[in-house]
C-alpha positions in Angstrom: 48.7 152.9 176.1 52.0 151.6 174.7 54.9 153.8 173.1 56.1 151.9 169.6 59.3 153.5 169.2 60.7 152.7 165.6 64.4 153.2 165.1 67.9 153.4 167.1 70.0 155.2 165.2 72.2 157.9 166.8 69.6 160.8 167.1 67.0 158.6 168.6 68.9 157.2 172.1 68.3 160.0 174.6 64.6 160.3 173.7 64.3 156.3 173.6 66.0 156.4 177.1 63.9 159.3 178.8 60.9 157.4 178.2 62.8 153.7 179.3 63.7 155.5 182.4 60.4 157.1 183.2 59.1 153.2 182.9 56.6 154.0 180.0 55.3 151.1 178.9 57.2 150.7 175.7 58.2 148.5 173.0 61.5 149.1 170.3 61.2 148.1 167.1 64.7 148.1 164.7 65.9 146.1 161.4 68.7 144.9 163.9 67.4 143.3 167.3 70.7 143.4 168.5 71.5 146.9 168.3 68.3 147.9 169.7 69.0 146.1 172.8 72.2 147.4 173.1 70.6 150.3 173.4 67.6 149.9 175.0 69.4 147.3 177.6 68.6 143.6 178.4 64.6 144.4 179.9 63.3 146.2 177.5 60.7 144.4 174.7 63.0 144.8 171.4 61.4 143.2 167.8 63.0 142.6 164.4 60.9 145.9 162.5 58.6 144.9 160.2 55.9 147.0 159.0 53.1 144.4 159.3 54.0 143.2 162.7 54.3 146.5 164.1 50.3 147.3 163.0 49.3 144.2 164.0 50.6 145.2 167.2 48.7 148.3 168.0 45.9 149.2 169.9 43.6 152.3 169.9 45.2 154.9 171.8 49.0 153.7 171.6 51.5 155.9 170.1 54.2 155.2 167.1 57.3 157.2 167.2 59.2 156.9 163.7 63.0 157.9 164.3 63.2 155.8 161.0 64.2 157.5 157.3 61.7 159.8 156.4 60.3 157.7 153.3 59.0 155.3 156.2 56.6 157.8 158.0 53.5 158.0 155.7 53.4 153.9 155.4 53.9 154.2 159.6 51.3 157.0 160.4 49.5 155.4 158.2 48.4 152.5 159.9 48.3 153.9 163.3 45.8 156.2 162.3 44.0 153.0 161.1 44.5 151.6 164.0 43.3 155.0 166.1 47.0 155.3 167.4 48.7 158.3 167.6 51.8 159.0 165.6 54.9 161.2 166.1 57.9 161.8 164.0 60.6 164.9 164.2 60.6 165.3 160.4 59.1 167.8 158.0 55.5 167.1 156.9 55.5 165.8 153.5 52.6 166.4 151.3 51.6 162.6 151.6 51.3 162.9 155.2 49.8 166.2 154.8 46.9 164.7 152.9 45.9 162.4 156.1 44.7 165.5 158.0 41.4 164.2 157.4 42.0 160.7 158.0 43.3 161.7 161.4 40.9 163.9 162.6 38.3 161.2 161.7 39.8 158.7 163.6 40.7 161.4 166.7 44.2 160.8 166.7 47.0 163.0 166.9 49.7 162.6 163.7 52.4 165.3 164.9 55.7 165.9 162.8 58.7 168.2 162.9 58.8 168.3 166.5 63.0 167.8 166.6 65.6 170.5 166.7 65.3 172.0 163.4 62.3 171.1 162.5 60.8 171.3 166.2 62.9 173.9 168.7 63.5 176.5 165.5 59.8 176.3 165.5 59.3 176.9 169.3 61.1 180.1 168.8 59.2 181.6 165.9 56.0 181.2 167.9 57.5 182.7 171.1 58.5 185.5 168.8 55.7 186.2 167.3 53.5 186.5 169.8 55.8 188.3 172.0 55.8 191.0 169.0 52.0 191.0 168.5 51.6 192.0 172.4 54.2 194.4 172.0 53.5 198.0 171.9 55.6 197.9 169.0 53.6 196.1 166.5 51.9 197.6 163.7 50.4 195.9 160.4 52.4 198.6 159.2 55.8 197.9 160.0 58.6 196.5 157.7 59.3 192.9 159.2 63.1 190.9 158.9 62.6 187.3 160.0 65.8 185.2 160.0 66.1 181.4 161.3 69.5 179.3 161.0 70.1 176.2 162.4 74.0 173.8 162.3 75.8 171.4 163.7 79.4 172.2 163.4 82.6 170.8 165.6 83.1 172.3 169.3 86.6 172.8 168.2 86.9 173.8 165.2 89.1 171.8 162.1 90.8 173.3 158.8 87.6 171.7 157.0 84.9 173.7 159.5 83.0 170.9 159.7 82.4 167.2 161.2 80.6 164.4 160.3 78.6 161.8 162.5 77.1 160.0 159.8 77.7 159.5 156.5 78.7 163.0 154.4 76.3 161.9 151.6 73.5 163.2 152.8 75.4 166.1 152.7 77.1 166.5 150.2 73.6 165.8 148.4 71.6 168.6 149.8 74.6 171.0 148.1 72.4 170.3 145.1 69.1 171.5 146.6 67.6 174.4 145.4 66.0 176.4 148.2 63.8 179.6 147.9 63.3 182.4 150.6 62.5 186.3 150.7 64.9 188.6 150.3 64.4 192.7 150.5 60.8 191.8 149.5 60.9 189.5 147.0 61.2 186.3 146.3 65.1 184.8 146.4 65.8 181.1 144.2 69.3 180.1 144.6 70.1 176.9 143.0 72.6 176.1 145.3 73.6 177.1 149.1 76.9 178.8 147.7 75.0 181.2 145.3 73.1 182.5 148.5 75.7 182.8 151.1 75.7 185.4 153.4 77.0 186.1 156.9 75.3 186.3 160.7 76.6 187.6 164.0 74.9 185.8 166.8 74.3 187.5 170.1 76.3 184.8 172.1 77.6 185.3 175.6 80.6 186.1 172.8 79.7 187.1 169.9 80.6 185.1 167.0 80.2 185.7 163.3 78.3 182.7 160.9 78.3 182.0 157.5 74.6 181.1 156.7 72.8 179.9 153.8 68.7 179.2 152.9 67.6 176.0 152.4 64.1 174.4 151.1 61.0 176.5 150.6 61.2 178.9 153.3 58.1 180.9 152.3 55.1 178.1 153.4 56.2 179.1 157.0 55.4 182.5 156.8 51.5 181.5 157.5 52.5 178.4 159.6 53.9 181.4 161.7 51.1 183.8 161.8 53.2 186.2 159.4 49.3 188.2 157.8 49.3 188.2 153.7 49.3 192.1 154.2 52.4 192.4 156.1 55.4 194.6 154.7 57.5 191.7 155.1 61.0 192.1 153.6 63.0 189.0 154.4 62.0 185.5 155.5 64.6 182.8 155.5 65.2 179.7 157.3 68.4 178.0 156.5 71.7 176.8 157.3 74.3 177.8 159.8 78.0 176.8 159.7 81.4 178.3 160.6 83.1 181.8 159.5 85.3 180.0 156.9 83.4 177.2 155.9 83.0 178.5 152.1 86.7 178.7 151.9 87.4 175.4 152.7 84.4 173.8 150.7 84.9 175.6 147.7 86.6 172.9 145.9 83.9 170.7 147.1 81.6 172.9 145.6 83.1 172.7 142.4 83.0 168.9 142.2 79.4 168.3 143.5 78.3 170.2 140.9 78.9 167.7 138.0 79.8 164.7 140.3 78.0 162.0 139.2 77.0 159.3 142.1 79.9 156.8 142.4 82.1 159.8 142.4 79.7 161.3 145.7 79.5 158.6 147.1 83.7 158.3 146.9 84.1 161.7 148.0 81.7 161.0 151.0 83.8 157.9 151.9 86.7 160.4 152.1 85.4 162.7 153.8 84.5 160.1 156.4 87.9 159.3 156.7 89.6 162.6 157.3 86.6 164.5 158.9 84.4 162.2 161.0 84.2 162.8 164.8 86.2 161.2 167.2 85.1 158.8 169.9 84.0 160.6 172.5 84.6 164.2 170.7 81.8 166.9 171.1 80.1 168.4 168.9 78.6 171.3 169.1 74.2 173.1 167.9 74.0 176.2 167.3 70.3 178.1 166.3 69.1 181.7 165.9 66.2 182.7 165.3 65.0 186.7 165.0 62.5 188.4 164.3 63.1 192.8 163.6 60.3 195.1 162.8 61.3 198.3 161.1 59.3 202.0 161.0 60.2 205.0 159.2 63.6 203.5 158.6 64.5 203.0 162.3 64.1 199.5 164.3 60.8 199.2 166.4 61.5 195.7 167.9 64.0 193.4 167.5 64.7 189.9 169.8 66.6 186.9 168.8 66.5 183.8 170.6 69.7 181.8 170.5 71.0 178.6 171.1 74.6 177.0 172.2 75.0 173.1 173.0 77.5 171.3 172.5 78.3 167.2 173.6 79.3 165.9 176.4 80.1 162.6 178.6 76.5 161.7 177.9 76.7 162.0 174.6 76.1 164.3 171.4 74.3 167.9 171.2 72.4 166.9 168.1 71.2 163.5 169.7 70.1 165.2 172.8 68.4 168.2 170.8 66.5 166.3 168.4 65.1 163.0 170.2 64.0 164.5 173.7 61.8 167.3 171.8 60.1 163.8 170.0 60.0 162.3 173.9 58.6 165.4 174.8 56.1 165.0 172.3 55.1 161.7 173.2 54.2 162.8 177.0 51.9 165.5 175.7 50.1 163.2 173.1 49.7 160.5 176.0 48.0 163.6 178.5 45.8 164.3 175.6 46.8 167.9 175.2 47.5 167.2 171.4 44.5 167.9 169.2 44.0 165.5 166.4 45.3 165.9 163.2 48.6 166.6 161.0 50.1 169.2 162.9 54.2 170.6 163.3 55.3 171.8 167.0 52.6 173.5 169.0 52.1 176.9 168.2 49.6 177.4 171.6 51.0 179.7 174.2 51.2 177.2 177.2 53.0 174.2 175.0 55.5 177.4 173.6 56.8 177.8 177.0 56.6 174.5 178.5 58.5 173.4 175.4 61.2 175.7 176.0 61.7 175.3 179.2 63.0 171.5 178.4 65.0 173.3 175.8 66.7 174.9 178.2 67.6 171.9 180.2 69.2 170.7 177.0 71.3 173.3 175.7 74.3 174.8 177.9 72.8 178.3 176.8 69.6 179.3 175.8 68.3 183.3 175.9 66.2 185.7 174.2 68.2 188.7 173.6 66.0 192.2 173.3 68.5 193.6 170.9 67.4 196.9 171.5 68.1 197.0 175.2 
């Protein structure tokens, strides 16, 4: 079985490494050779990326791993599953890669995607939750249920701007413009954009600290993708966006430009923003998730735990690199034991996988805990 890992960009090294070091028998394809070997250092088997060569190069059973843009996956998982390899990816599941469920469970391979930090460890924790709150004695179908999930990335020392880049800010500055849609005091919440939806979260750190968070996509498919029953009293669902207390102050005249900014003037304000607000060399940054789940009965709260999450870089490198590319490395291991099923499929959801999975989490992260916030 050989690991083709597509992609060397900055969240992809600590996961590309893990495996290197654990001498997997592995091959790096990238658009730059050069860069790649950098990387992957002088040993390692490094190609020019090319879609052709790469599924010419694959054999039943081997694994693809696309840390490439997201637009690359189908095409990728596409010809591994022809190929009967596996395929793994940390990004959400498009509905193009959705509709090779059945391509991939004909072929017995396993095609497994948002398996990163957020998608992936966010994920993890909603599973734990859940089933922690179905065994408790606690749960009822009866209960009014509050499920919250925030994920950011945001500068270990904090700057007048409240925020870093450590790519380009386009990307962000073009997700302002997204539209997302979650549940709010039981119905359904559209918000054009993240400003119009703003609202505030105190996280149960070691010291407490106080968030501005915002929702972001369709929140409301993960409801079933989290066991949440069709008959539940459920009054909130969101999964969204975490950043700084003060981040809205700062951005608001941001906000007011992206809204009519055309793309020459976005893509000017990004190069700015690159220049006054891009981390240093060697500067840490810092990840910081939450994710709780609060059952309510007769007014009063029945159950409420939040698992939450503090990393932040260090000499080895960034937080965000570390938290999304080991979860994909960890991925790869399980679908090279075989204890993937076959299919499309997000991180596992099974018990066993739950815990092991959190367990590297917490070798990743400088704190990790599952506060009972009733105790």
């Amino acid at each position: 079985m050989t690991i083709h890992w597509c992609g060397t960009g900055l969240s992809a090294v600590p996961g590309l490494k893990r495996l290197l070091d654990a001498g997997r028998d592995l091959v790096v394809w990238n658009r730059t050779v050069e860069t790649a070997r950098a990387v992957a250092g002088p040993d390692a088997d490094v190609r020019a990326f090319d879609l052709d060569a790469l599924a010419a190069a694959l054999q039943a059973g081997d694994v693809v791993v696309s840390m490439l843009p997201a637009a690359m996956h189908v095409a990728l998982a596409t010809r591994a599953i022809d190929a009967g390899a596996h395929f793994v990816s940390s990004s959400y599941i498009a509905p193009e890669m959705r509709a090779l469920d059945d391509a991939a469970h004909e072929a017995g391979v396993s095609v497994v995607n948002e398996i990163g930090l957020d998608p992936g460890i966010d994920h993890l924790f909603a599973h734990d939750l859940m089933a922690d709150y179905r065994a408790s004695d606690a749960f009822d179908p009866a209960n009014q249920l509050h499920f919250l999930s925030y994920c950011g990335g945001i500068p270990k020392v904090p700057n007048p701007f409240r925020y870093k880049f450590s790519w380009s800010p386009l990307g962000v500055l073009t997700a302002l413009r997204s539209p997302s849609r979650s549940l709010r005091n039981g119905d359904v919440f559209d918000a054009a954009r993240p400003w119009e939806a703003l609202s505030r979260y105190d996280a149960p750190l070691p010291q407490p600290e106080t968030f501005e968070v915002y929702p972001n996509r369709d929140s409301l498919p993960f409801m079933a993708e989290y066991g949440f029953d069709p008959a539940w009293d459920v009054r909130d669902f969101v999964r969204g966006t975490l950043r700084l207390d003060g981040w809205a102050s700062a951005w608001g005249e941001v906000f007011e430009r992206v809204e009519t900014a055309d793309d020459a003037t976005l893509r000017d304000m990004a190069r700015a923003f690159w220049r006054d607000n891009a981390y240093d060399a060697g500067e840490p940054d810092r990840v910081v998730m939450v994710v709780d789940l609060r059952a309510a009965r007769d007014g009063a709260d029945v159950y409420h735990k939040t698992w939450v999450m503090d990393a932040w870089g260090d000499a080895d490198g960034t937080a965000m690199a570390r938290l999304v590319s080991n979860p994909v490395a960890r991925a790869v291991e399980a679908v090279a034991a075989g204890d993937m099923p076959s299919g499309v499929q997000a991180a596992p959801s099974r018990p066993d996988q739950v815990a092991a999975f959190i367990d590297e989490v917490r070798s990743l992260a400088q704190h990790v805990e599952r506060v009972d916030r009733l105790s």
